[in-house]
C-alpha positions in Angstrom: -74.3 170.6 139.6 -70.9 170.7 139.1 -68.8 167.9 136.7 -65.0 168.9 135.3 -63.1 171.7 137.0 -60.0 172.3 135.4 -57.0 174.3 137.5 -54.9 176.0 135.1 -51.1 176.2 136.5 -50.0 174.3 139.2 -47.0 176.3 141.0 -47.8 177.4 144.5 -51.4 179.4 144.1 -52.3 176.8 142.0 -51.7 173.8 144.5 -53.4 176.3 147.3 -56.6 176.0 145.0 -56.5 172.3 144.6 -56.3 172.1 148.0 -58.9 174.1 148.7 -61.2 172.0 146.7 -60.8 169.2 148.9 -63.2 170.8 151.1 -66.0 170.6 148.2 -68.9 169.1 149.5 -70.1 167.2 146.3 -68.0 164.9 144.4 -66.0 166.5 141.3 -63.4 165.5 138.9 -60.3 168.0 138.6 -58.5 168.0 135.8 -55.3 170.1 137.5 -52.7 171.4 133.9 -49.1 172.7 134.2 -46.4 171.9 131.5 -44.0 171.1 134.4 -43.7 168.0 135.7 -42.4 169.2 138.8 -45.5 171.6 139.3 -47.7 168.5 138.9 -45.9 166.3 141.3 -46.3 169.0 144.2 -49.9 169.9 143.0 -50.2 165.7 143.7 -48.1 166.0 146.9 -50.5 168.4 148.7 -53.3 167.0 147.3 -52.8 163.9 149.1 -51.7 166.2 152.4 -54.9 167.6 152.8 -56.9 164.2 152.1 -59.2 164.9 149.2 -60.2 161.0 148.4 -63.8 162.3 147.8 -63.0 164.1 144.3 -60.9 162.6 141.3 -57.9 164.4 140.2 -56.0 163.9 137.1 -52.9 165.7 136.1 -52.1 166.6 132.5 -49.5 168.3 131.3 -51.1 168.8 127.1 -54.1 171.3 127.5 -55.3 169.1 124.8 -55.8 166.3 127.1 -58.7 168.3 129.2 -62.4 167.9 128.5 -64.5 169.2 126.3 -66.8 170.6 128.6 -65.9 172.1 131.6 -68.1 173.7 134.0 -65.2 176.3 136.1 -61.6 176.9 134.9 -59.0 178.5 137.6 -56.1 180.1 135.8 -53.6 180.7 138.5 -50.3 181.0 136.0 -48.5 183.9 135.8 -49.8 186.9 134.0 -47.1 186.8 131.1 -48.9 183.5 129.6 -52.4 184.3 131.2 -54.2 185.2 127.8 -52.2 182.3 126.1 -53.6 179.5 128.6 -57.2 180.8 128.5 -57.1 180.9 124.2 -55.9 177.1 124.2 -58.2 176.6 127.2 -61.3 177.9 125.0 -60.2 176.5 121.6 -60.7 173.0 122.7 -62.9 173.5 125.7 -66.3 175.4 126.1 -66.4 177.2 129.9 -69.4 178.0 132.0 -67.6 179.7 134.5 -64.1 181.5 135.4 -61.9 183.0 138.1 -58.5 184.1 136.9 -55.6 185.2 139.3 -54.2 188.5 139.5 -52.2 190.8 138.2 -54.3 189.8 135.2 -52.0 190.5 132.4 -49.1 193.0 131.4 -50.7 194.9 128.7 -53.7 196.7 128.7 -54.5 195.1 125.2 -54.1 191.7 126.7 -56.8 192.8 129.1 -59.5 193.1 126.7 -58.2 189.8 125.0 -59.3 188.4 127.9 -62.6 189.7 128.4 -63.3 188.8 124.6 -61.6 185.2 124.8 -64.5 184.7 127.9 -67.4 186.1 126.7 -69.4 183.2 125.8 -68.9 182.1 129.4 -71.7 182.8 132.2 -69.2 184.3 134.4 -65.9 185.3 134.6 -64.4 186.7 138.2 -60.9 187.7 139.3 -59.1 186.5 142.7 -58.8 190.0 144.4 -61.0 188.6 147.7 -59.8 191.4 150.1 -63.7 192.5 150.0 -64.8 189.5 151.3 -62.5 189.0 154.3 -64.6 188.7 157.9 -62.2 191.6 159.4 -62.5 193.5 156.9 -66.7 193.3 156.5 -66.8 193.8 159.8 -65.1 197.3 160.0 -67.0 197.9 156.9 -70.7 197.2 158.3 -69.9 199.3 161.4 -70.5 202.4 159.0 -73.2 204.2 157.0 -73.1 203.3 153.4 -71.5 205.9 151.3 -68.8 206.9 154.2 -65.2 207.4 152.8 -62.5 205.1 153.3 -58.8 206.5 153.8 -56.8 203.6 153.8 -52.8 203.5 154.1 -50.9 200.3 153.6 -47.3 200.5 154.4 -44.5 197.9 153.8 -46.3 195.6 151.2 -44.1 192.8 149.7 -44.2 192.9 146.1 -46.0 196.3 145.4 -46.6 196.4 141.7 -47.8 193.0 141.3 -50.2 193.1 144.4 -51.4 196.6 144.4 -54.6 195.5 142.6 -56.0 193.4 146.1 -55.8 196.9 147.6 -57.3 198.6 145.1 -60.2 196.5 144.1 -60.9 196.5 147.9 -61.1 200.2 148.2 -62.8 200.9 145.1 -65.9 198.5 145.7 -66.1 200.2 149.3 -68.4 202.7 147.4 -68.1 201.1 144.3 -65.9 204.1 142.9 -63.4 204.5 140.2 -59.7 205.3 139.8 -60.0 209.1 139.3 -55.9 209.1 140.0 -53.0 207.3 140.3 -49.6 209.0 141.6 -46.9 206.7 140.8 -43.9 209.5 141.7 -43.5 208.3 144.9 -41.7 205.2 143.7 -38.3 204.1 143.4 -36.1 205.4 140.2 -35.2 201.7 139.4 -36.8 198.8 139.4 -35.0 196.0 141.5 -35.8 191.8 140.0 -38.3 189.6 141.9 -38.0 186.5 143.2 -38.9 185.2 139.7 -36.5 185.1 137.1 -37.5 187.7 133.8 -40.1 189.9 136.5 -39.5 192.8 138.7 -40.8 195.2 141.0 -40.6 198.1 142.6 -40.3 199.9 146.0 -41.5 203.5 147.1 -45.8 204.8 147.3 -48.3 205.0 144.7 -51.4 206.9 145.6 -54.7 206.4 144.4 -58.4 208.3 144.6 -61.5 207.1 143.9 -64.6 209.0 142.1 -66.4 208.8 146.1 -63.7 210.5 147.4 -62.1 207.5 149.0 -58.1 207.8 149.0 -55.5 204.7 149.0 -52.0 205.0 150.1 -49.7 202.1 149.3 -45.8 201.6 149.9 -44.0 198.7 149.6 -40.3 197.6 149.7 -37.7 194.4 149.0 -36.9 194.6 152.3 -38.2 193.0 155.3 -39.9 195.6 157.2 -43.1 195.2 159.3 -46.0 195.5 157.2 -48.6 197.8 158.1 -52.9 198.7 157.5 -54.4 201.9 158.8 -57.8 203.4 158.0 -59.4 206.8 158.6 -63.2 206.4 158.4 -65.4 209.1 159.7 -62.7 210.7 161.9 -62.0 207.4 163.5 -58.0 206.1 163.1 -58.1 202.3 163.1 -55.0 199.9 163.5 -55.7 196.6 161.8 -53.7 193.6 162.5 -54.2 191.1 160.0 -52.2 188.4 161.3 -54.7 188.0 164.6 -57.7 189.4 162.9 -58.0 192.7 165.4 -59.2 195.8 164.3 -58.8 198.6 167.4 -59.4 202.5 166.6 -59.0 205.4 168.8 -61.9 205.4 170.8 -60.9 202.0 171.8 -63.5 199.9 169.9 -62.4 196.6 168.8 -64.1 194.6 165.9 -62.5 191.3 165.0 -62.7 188.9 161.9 -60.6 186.4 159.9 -58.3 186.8 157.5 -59.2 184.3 154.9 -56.2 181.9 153.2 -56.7 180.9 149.6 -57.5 177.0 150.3 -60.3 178.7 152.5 -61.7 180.9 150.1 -62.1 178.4 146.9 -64.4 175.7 148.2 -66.9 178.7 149.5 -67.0 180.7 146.2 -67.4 177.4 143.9 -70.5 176.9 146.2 -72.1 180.5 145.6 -71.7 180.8 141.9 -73.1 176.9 141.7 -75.8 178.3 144.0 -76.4 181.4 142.8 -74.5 182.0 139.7 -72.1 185.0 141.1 -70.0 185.5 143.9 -68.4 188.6 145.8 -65.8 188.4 143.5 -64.9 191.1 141.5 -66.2 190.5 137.6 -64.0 190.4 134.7 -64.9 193.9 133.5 -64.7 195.7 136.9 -61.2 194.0 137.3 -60.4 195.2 134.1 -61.4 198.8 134.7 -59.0 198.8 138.1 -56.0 197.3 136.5 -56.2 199.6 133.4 -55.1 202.6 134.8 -52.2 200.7 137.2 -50.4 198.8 134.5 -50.7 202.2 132.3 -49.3 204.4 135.7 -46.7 201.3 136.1 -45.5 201.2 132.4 -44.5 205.0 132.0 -43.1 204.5 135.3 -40.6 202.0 134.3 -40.0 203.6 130.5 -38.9 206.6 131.9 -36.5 205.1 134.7 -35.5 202.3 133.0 -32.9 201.8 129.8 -34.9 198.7 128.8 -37.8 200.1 126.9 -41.0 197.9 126.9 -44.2 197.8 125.6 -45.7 195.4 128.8 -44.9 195.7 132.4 -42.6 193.2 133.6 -44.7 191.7 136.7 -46.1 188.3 138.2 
């Protein structure tokens, strides 16, 4: 049974999660926070797009003004006042259950704030659903367990703060660790995001996994075609996300959906209600992946850049 669920940060993830709750099949109240009025008036705006009469909403800009109890919390802010919003969410609010967005925070400290701030909840997952794509599944039931995964992904928009989706997926194929991360492929300098105060950077950062899996991503500020190859067990696949067609070079063809976020919430609120977990990465294997990336990231940028920090400067 679920009662209050409480998205925290309504920008444009956030809205994407409201909207994806329209497709809840039991009646809820959500309680939808953002100290931006402007935030809260296009949360309201696609709300009432996508038709969701059957759940109450109610928009507050005072985290104060939340209940007391509150059965799953969303925080979909940005990771530079992540492990603010989920203090003042738990200091006048007990939680049962969490998913937070990615990139979870910008210091590795702040990481384990996090874990601690949620630890009287009965589960706490991260928003890195790669795993749990159809296409994906797919390619990965047509092998053995324990096979390697070589994966390349060329030409990602916004590299540093979405290189955890790639990871997470990669590192649950056989459930193994970061053994390295090469970060020397990157650009010198870092260039400024879309977002004022955060940056990113272009360039390759390599990663292997304790299996012997290895994950090659590149990204750029450019717009360039972006890219996904694997090489599993000899074979060389192709995968086209936008259509959801996997072909490799024996000409097999395995197909599945790519799932959007306002398809993915109202699913996942269902399993953990049912089930109490989800495919979800938990807090603490979430934190063990982002540890060594915002560690790789952070020398990165303090030894290119004249600014030195103590966080990395990323959504």
């Amino acid at each position: 049974m679920v009662n209050n669920v409480l998205i925290a940060g309504a920008g444009q993830l956030g809205s994407r999660y409201l909207q994806g709750l329209s497709c809840y099949v039991s009646p809820i109240k959500i309680w939808v926070f953002d100290i931006a009025p402007s935030a809260l008036e296009r949360a309201q705006h696609r709300w009432e797009e996508c038709g969701g009469s059957a759940h109450s909403v109610v928009y507050v800009s005072d985290i104060a003004d939340i209940p007391d109890k509150l059965d799953f919390v969303f925080v979909t802010s940005n990771s530079d006042v992540r492990q603010d919003i989920v203090r003042k969410i738990v200091q006048v609010s007990s939680v049962r259950f969490w998913i937070l967005e990615k990139v979870l925070a910008r210091r590795v400290s702040e990481l384990y704030n996090l874990l601690n701030l949620t630890s009287e909840s009965a589960g706490v997952w991260v928003n890195t659903p790669m795993y749990l794509w159809p296409l994906y599944k797919n390619i990965r039931d047509y092998y053995p367990l324990g096979t390697l995964l070589h994966a390349r992904f060329s030409n990602i928009n916004g590299l540093a703060c979405n290189a955890i989706h790639y990871i997470d997926f990669v590192s649950r194929w056989n459930q193994g660790r970061i053994v390295s991360l090469d970060t020397s492929g990157l650009n010198n300098k870092w260039v400024s995001s879309k977002r004022a105060g955060f940056f990113e950077v272009e360039g390759q950062i390599a990663v292997g996994f304790s299996d012997g899996s290895t994950l090659l991503l590149s990204g750029s500020t450019k717009p360039e075609a972006y890219s996904v190859e694997f090489e599993i067990d000899g074979d060389i696949w192709t995968v086209d996300d936008v259509n959801g067609v996997a072909k490799n070079n024996t000409g097999r063809v395995i197909t599945g959906s790519i799932l959007r976020q306002s398809e993915l919430i109202a699913p996942l609120l269902g399993n953990i209600v049912s089930s109490g977990c989800c495919g979800l990465p938990t807090l603490e294997l979430s934190v063990i992946q982002h540890e060594p990336l915002l560690n790789a990231l952070l020398t990165h940028w303090n030894v290119n850049m004249e600014e030195k920090l103590d966080y990395v400067p990323i959504t």
